[in-house]
C-alpha positions as CSV (number, residue, x, y, z in Angstrom):
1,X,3.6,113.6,51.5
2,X,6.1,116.7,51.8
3,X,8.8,114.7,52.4
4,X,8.4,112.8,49.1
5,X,7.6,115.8,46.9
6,X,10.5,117.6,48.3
7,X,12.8,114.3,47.5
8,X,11.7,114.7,44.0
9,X,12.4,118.5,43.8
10,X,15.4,117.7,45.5
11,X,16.5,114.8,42.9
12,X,15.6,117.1,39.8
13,X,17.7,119.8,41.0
14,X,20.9,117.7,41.5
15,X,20.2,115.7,38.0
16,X,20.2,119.0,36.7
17,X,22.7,120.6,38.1
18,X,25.2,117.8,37.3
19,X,24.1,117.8,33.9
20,X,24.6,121.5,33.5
21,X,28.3,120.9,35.0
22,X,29.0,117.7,32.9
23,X,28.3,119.6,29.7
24,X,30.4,122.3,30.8
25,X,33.3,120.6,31.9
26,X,33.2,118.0,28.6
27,X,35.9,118.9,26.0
28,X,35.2,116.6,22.6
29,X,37.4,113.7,21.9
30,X,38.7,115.2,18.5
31,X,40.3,118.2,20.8
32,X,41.5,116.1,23.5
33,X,43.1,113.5,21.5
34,X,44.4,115.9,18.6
35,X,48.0,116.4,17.3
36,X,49.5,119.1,15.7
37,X,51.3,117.1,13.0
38,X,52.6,113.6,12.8
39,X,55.4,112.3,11.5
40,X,55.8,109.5,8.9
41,X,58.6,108.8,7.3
42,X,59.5,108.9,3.1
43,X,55.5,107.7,2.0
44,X,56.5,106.6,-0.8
45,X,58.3,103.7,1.2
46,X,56.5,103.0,4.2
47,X,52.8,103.1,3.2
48,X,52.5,101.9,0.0
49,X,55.6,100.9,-1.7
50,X,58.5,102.8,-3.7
51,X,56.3,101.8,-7.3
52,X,53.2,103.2,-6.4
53,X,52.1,106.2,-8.9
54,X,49.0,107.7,-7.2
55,X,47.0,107.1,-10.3
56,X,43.5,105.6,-9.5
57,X,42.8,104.1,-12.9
58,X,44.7,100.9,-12.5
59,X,42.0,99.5,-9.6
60,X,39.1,101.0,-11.7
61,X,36.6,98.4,-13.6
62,X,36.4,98.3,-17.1
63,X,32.9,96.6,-17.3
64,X,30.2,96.3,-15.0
65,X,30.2,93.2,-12.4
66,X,27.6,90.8,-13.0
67,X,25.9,89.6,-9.9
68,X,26.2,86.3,-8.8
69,X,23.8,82.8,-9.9
């Protein structure tokens, strides 16, 4: 009966200690896989066209959509 108590003592220690060291050692994916800057060329060519004005009220809607019958 010792032997399986001290298994499960035993087991919680390692789970954790490895979870204390995991945690520790884990650097977030938005600081691992960050860049300082990126470079894109002119954006008014190579994103969304040379005629595109930045002005949002040409995609707006005038009325409100009707749901379909």
């Amino acid at each position: 009966m010792a032997v399986i108590i001290m298994s499960i003592v035993v087991t919680l220690i390692i789970a954790f200690g490895a979870s204390y060291f995991l945690s520790a050692e884990h650097t977030p994916a938005w600081e691992v896989y960050s860049t300082s800057s990126t470079r894109v060329g002119d954006p008014g060519e190579n994103l969304v066209g040379p005629a595109w004005t930045g002005s949002s009220s040409v995609a707006s809607a005038t009325e409100p959509e009707a749901p379909p019958s």
